[in-house]
C-alpha positions in Angstrom: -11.7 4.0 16.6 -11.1 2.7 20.1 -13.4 3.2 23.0 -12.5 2.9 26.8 -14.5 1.9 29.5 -14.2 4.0 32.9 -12.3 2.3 35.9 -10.4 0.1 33.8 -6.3 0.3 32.6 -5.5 0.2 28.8 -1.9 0.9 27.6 -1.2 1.2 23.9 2.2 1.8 22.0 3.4 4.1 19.3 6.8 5.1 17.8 8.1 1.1 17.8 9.9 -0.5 15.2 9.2 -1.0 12.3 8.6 2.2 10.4 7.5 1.7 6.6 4.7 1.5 4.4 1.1 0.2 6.1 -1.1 -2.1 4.1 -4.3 -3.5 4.6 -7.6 -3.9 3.5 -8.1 -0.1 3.4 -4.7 0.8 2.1 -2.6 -0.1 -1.2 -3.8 0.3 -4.4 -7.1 -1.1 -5.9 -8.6 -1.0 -9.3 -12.4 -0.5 -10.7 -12.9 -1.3 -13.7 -10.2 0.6 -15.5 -8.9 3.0 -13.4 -6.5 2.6 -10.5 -6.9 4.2 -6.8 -5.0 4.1 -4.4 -3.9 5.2 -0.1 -0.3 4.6 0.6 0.7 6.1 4.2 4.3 5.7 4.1 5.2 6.0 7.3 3.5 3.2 10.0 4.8 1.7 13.3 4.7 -1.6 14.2 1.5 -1.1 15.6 -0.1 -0.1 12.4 0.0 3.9 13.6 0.0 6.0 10.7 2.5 9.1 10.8 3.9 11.5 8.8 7.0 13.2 7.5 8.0 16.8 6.4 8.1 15.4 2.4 6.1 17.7 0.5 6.3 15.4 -2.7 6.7 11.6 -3.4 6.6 9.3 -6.7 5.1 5.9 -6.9 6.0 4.0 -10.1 4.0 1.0 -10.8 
């Protein structure tokens, strides 16, 4: 979440190169104990935007 401040100029980006797969602390997969989780958005900018696609399916293979 990003706040702003009245009377001041911010400027941020979307829709640059490169779009793929974002990972970071809160995304990828993760195990407890014995079981695997995980949050994979698949499509990201190079500013770590999340977006989305008209895919209704997908397959990970680990």
């Amino acid at each position: 979440m990003q706040a702003y401040k009245g009377g001041k100029t911010y400027t941020n980006t979307f829709n640059r190169a490169v779009f793929g797969p974002h990972l970071n602390h809160d995304y990828g997969v993760f195990r407890y104990r014995n079981e695997l989780y995980g949050s994979l958005p698949l499509f990201a900018d190079s500013g770590a935007h999340g977006g989305y696609s008209t895919f209704t399916s997908v397959q990970t293979t680990l």
